[in-house]
C-alpha positions in Angstrom: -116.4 -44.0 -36.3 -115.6 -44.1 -39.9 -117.9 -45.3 -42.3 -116.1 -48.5 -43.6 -117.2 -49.7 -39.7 -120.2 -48.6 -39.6 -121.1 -50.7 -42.9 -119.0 -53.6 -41.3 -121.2 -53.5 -38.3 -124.1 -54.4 -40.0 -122.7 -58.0 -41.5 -120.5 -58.4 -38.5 -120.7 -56.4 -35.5 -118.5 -58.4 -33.6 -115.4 -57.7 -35.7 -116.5 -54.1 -36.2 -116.3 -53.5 -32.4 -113.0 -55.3 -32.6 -111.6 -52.8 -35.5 -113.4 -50.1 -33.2 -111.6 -50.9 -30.1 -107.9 -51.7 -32.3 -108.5 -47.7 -33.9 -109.0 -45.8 -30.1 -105.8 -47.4 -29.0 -104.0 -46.6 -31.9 -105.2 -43.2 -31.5 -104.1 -43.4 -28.0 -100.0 -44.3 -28.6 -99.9 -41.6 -31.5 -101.0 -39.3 -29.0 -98.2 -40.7 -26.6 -95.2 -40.8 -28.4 -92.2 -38.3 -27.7 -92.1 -34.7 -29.2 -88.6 -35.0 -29.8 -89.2 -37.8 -32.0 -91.9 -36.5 -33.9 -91.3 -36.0 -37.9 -93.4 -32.4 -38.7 -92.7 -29.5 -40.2 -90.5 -28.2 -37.1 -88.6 -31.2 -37.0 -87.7 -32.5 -40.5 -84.7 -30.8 -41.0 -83.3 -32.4 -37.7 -81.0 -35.2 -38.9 -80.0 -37.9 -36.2 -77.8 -40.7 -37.7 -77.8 -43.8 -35.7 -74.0 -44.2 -36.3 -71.4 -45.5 -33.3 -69.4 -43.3 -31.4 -66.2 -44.5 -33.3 -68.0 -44.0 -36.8 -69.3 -40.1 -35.8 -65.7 -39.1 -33.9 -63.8 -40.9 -37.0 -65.3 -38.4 -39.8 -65.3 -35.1 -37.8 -61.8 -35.9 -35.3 -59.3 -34.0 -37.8 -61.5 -31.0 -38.2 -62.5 -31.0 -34.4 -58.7 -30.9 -33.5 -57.5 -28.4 -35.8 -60.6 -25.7 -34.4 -59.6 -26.7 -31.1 -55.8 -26.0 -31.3 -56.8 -22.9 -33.4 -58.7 -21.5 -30.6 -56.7 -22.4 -28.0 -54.1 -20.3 -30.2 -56.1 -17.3 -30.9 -58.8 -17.1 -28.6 -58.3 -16.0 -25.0 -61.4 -17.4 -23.5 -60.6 -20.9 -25.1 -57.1 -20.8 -23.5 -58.4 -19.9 -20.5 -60.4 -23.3 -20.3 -58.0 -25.2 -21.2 -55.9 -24.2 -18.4 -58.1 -24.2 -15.8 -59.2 -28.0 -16.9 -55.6 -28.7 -16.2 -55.3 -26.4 -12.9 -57.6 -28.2 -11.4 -57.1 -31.4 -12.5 -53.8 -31.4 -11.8 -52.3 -28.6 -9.7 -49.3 -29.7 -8.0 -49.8 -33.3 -9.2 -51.6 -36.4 -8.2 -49.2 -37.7 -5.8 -48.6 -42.0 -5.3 -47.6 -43.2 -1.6 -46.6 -46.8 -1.9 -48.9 -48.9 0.0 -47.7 -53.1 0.1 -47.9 -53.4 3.6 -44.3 -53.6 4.0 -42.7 -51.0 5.8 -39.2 -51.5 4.3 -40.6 -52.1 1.1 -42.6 -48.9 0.9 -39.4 -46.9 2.1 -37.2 -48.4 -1.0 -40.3 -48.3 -3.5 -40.9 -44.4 -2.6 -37.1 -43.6 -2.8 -36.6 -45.4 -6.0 -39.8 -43.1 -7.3 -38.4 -39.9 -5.9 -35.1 -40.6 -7.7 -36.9 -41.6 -10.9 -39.7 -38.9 -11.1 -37.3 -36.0 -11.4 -36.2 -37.6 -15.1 -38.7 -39.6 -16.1 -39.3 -37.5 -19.2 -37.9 -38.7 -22.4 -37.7 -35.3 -23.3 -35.9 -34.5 -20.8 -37.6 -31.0 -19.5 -40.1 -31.8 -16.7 -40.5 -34.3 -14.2 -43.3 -36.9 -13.5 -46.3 -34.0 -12.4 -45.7 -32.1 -15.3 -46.3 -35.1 -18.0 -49.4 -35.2 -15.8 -50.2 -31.5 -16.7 -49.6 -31.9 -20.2 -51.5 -34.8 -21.0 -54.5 -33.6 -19.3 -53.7 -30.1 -21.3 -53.7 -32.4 -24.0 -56.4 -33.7 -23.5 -58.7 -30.8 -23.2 -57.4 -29.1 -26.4 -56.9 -32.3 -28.9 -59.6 -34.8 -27.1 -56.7 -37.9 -26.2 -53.3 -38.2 -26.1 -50.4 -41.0 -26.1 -47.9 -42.1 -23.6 -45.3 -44.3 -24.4 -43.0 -46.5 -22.3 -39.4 -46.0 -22.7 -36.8 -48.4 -22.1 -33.8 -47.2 -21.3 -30.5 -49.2 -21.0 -28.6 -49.1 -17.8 -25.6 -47.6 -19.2 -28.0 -43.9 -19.5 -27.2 -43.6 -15.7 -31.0 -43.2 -15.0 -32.0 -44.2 -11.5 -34.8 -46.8 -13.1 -34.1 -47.4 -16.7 -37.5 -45.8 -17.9 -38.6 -42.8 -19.6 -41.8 -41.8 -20.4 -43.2 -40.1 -24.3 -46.2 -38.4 -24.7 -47.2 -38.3 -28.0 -50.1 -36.4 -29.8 -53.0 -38.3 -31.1 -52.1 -37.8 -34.8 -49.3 -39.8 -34.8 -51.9 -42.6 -35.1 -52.3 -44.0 -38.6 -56.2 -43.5 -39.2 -55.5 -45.3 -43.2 -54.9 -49.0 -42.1 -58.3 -50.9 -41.5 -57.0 -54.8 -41.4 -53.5 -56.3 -40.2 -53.0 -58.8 -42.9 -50.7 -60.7 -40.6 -53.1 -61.7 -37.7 -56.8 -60.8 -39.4 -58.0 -58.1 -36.6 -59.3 -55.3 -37.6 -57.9 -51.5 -37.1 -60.1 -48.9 -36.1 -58.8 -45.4 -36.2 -55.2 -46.4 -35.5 -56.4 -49.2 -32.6 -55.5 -52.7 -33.8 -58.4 -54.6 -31.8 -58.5 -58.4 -31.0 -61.8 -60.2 -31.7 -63.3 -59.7 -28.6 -62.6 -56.0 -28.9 -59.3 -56.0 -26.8 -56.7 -53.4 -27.8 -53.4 -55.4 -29.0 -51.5 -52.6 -31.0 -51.4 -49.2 -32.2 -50.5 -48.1 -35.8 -48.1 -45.2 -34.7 -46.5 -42.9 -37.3 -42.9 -42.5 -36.3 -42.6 -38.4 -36.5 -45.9 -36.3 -36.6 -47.8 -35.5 -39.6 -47.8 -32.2 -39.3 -44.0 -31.8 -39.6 -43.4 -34.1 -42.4 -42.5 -31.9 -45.3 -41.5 -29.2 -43.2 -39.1 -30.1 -40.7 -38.6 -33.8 -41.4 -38.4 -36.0 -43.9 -41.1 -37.6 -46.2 -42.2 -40.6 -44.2 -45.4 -42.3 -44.4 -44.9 -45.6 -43.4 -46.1 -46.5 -39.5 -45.3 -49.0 -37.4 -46.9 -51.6 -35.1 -46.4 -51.0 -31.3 -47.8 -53.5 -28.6 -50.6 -52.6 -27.0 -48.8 -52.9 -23.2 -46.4 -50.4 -24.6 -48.9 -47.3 -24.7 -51.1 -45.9 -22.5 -54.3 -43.8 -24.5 -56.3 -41.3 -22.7 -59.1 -39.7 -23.2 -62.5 -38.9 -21.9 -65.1 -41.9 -22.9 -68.2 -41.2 -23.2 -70.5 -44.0 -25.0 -69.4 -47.7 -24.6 -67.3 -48.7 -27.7 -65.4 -45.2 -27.9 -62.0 -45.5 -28.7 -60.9 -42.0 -28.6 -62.1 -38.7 -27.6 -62.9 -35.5 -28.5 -61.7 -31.8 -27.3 -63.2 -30.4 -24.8 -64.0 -27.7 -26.9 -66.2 -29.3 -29.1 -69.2 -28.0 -28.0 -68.6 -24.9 -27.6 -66.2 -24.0 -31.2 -69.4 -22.3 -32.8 -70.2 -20.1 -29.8 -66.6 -19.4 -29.4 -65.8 -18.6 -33.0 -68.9 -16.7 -33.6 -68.4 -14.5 -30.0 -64.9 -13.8 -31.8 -66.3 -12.3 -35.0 -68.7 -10.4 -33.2 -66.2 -8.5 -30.9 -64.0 -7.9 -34.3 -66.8 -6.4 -35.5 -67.6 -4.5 -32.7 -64.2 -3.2 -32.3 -64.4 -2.2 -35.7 -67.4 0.0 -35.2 -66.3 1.5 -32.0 -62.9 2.9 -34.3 -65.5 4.2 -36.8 -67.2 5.9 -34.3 -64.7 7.1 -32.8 -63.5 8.8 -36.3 -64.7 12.5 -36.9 -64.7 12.6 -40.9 -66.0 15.0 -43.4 -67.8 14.9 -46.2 -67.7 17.4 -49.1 -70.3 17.2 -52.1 -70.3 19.6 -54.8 -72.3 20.2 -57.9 -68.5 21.3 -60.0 -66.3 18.5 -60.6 -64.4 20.4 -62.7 -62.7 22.2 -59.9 -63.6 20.9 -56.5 -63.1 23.6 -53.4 -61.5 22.2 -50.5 -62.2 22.6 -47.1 -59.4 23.6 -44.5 -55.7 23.5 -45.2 -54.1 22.4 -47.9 -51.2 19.4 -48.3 -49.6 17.3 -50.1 -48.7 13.5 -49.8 -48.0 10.6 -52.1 -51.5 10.3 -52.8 -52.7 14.1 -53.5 -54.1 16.7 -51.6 -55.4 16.4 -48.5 -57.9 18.8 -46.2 -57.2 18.9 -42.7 -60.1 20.8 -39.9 -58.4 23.2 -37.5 -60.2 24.3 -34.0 -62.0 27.4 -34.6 -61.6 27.3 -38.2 -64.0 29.2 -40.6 -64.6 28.1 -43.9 -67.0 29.9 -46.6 -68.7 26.9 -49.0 -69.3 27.9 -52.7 -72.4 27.9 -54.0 -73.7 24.2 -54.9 -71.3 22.5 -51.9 -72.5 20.9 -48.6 -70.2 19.3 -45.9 -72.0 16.4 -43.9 -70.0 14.5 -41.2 -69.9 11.1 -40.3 -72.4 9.6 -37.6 -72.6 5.9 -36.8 -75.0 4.8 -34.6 -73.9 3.5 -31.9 -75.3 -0.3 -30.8 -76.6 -1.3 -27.2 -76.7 -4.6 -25.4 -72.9 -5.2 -25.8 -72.5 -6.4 -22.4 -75.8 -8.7 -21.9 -74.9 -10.2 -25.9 -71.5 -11.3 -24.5 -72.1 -12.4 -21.3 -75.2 -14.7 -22.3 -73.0 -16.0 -24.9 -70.0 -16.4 -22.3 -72.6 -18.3 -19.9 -73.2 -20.7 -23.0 -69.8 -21.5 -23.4 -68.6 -22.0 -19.8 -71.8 -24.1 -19.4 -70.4 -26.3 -22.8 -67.2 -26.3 -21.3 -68.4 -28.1 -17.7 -67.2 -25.0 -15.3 -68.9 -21.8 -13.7 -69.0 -18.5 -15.8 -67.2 -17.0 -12.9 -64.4 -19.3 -12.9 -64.0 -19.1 -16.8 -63.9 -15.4 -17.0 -63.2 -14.2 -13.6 -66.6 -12.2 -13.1 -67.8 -12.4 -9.7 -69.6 -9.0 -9.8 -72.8 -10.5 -9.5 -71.8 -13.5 -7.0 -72.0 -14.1 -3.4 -70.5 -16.7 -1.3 -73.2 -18.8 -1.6 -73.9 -18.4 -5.1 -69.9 -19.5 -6.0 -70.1 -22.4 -3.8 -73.4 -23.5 -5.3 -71.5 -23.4 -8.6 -68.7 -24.5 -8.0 -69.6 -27.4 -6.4 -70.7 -29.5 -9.8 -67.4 -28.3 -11.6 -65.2 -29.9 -8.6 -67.4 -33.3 -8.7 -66.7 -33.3 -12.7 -63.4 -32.5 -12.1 -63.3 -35.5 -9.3 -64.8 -37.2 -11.7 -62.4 -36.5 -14.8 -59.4 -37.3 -12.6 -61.0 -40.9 -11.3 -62.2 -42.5 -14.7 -59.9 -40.6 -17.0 -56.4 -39.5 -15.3 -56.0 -42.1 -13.1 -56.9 -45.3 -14.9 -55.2 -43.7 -18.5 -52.2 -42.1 -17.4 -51.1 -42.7 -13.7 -51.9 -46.3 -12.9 -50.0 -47.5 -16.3 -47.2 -45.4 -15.5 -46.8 -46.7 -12.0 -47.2 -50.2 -13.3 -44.0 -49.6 -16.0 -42.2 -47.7 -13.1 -42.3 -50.7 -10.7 -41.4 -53.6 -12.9 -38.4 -51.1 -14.2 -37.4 -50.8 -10.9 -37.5 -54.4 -9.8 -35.9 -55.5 -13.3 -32.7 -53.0 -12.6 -32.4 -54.4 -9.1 -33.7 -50.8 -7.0 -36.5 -52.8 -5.3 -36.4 -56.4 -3.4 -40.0 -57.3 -4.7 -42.6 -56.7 -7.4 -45.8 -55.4 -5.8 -47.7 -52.7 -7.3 -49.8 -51.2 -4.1 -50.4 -47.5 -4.4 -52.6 -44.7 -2.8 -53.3 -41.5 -4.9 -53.1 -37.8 -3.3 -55.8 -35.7 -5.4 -55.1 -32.7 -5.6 -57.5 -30.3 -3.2 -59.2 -27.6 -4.6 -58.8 -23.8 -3.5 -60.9 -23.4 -0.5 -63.7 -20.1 -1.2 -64.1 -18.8 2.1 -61.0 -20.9 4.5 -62.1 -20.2 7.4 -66.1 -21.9 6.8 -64.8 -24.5 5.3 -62.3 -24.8 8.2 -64.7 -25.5 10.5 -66.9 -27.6 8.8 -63.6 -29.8 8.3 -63.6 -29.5 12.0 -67.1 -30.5 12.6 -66.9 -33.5 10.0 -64.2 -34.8 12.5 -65.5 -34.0 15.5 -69.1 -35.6 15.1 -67.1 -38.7 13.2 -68.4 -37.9 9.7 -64.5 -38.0 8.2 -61.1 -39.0 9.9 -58.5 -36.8 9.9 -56.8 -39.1 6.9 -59.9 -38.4 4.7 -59.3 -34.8 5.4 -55.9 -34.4 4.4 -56.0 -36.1 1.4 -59.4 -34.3 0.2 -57.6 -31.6 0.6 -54.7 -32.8 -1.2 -52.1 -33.8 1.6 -50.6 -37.2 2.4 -51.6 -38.2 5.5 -48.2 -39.3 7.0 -46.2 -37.1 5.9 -48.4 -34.0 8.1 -48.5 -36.5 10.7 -44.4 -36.5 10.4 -44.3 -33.1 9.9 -46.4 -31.9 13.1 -44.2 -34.7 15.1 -41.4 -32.7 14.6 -42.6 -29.8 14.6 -44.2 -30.9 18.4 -40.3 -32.0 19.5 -38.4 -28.9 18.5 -41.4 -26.7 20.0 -40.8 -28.4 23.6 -37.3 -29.0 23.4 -37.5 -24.5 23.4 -40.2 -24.9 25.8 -42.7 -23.0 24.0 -46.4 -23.2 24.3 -48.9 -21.6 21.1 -52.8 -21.9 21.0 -52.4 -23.7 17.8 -51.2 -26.7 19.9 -54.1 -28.6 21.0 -52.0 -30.9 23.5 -51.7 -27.4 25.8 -54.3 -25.2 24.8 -58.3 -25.6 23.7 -59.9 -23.8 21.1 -61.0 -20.9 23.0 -57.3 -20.6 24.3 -58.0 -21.8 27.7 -55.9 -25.0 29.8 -52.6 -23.3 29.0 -49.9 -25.2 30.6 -46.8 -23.8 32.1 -43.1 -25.1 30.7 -42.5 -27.5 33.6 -45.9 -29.4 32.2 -48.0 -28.7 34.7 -51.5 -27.1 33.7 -52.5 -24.3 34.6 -56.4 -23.5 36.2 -58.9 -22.0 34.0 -59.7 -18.5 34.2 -62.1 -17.4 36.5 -64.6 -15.1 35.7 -67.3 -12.7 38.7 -70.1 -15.5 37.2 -68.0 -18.2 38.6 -67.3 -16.9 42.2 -69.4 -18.6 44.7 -69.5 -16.0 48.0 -70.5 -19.6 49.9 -67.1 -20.7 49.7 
């Protein structure tokens, strides 16, 4: 108790109880309160803006990009995770099956796509799954990309007049902050309504980074309707209106893991040097050691094996030592662990190490990279790019006349991952469906199949096996798992095999 309430007790005990009482509890939430947000001596050079998502990606995006790409470029364990982001994102593609309910109407929708996928590039060199691959690529290395619908007339001879662009993020203009015509302000490129609804994007027309050099001088951008572009990107914090590369946490640990393997390369070619020092107390006229030769720049001395050379007085020869360094290999693989963990995946899976890995171990790690991966291509791929492409595809096809009706049902195919051990996870696939866990559907398309097109496929293959009137233990009509009920060509099954613990001598 401090002594201005100790004096204050004496006039007015009640109110120094009070101040008494107010003091412990104020002691009490100083005590409470969160290290992180404490202001000491450790902490005071931590600064922590309270600035929106749009305001912090805004003033960092250009730098952010430009390390990425440059990484991506130069550094091998960057590009490697960047590619397996889009592996196994992607893989063979993220498949739609038309889904209306209408048998006929799912036949004509699924041709019409089939026909249209192959060219629906408006560059004209991939097909439908390999804009999916590079916009995820995209992505991953420059945080977001563009895609832009494409008409087409009909007189391009495409099978649904509609092409899709994908466009690089900097071909937003970042300068305009107000359209003058409607009052709405423009955030980083994004023309947004008053509720925050995107109605535009400011698009330069050729990409900054080739004006000057390849094209023409052109600044001016233009306004493109919001229904006209499809933006993806990773979002994060509510409000963001672009991303960031996938890099971004880890370009310090990547960059400085670079120098240090320069440096170290370096040392190892110094070391692996054998040079040779002369000194000497006559500069007049030097001795050399060894041979004699001549070159552009002088003489040179050159150590033969066995040689024998006799020093004059005042000279000594010293050679060259560096010291070697230890810890190489623990340095670089704690700093590799670091940037896989930035990066979202398994240290084995970005550098191919499994040297200290079991099964268990790699299916315990792997596991959270798949969800995130699931999770990537639910909220990012499939709302971004493939649901606004399958929405321009169909009302394309019904405008040219290739489908009766307008209906936008659709089921995705994910892509399945590579299975770690097959034949475990084989039979927990089997179990799931046995115990009614999954149905079969759920287990083809987890694992990245359509449903009816295996069903389709085993049909047939079932019909031209009995038309030959074959029988294989992978056909679970005629044979059981442990290769027993075998039937015999004219269909009728044959008796299980008997074995001495089944013969009864009763009977």
């Amino acid at each position: 108790m401090g002594w201005f309430t100790k004096a204050l007790g004496t006039v007015a005990p009640r109110a120094a109880l009070k101040r008494a009482a107010a003091r412990k509890a104020l002691d009490a939430v100083e005590k409470r309160n969160y290290d992180g947000a404490s202001k000491g001596r450790r902490m005071k050079n931590w600064r922590a803006p309270q600035t929106s998502s749009n305001a912090e990606i805004g003033a960092a995006i250009q730098t952010l990009r430009g390390r990425s790409r440059d990484l991506v470029r130069n550094d091998g364990w960057a590009k490697r995770g960047v590619e397996i982001i889009a592996e196994c994102a992607i893989g063979g593609g993220i498949i739609p099956k038309p889904e209306t309910g209408n048998d006929r109407l799912d036949r004509e929708i699924a041709q019409a796509f089939a026909d249209w996928s192959e060219v629906c590039d408006a560059e004209e060199q991939s097909d439908f799954y390999g804009i999916q691959d590079l916009a995820v690529q995209t992505i991953a290395e420059s945080g977001d990309v563009l895609m832009r619908r494409r008409r087409r007339r009909s007189s391009d001879g495409l099978a649904v007049p509609l092409q899709l662009q994908l466009m690089e993020p900097d071909h937003l203009d970042v300068t305009h902050l107000r359209n003058q015509t409607t009052g709405f302000d423009i955030i980083s490129g994004i023309e947004l309504d008053r509720i925050n609804r995107r109605v535009a994007y400011w698009l330069y027309q050729t990409h900054p980074g080739e004006v000057g050099l390849y094209r023409p001088m052109r600044f001016d951008s233009q306004r493109v309707p919001a229904d006209q572009i499809a933006h993806a990107y990773r979002k994060t914090r509510p409000g963001q209106l672009s991303g960031v590369p996938w890099l971004a946490a880890a370009m310090i640990d990547l960059r400085d893991l670079g120098e240090y393997e320069s440096a170290e390369q370096v040392r190892k070619k110094v070391e692996a040097c054998f040079a040779a020092f002369v000194t000497t107390s006559d500069l007049a006229d030097p001795g050399l050691l060894g041979a004699e030769d001549e070159d552009d720049t002088g003489r040179l001395e050159t150590l033969e094996p066995g040689m024998i050379e006799y020093l004059e007085p005042g000279e000594d020869v010293s050679f060259a030592q560096p010291s070697p360094s230890s810890g190489y290999d623990s340095y670089t693989r704690a700093r590799l662990h670091k940037i896989a963990t930035a990066m979202g995946m398994p240290y084995q899976l970005l550098t191919g190490d499994v040297s200290r890995v079991n099964w268990s171990s790699y299916k315990a790690g792997i596991v959270p990279f798949k969800a995130m991966i699931r999770r990537f291509q639910k909220r990012t791929v499939l709302p971004m790019v493939c649901r606004p492409a399958w929405r321009w595809f169909i009302e394309s096809a019904f405008a040219a006349g290739r489908i009766s009706e307008l209906n936008y049902g659709v089921q995705w195919t994910l892509p399945g991952f590579e299975p770690i051990d097959r034949q475990k996870e084989l039979m927990a696939d089997q179990l799931e469906a046995r115990i009614g866990k999954a149905s079969m559907l759920e287990i083809i398309r987890r694992n990245g199949g359509d449903p009816e097109t295996v069903l389709k496929e085993l049909s047939e293959w079932a019909k031209k096996v009995d038309e030959r009137e074959l029988v294989f233990d992978s056909d679970p009509r005629k044979t059981s798992g442990a290769g027993l009920t075998q039937a015999r060509p004219d269909g009728t099954v044959l008796p299980p095999a008997v074995t001495p613990d089944d013969t009864n001598p009763q009977e």
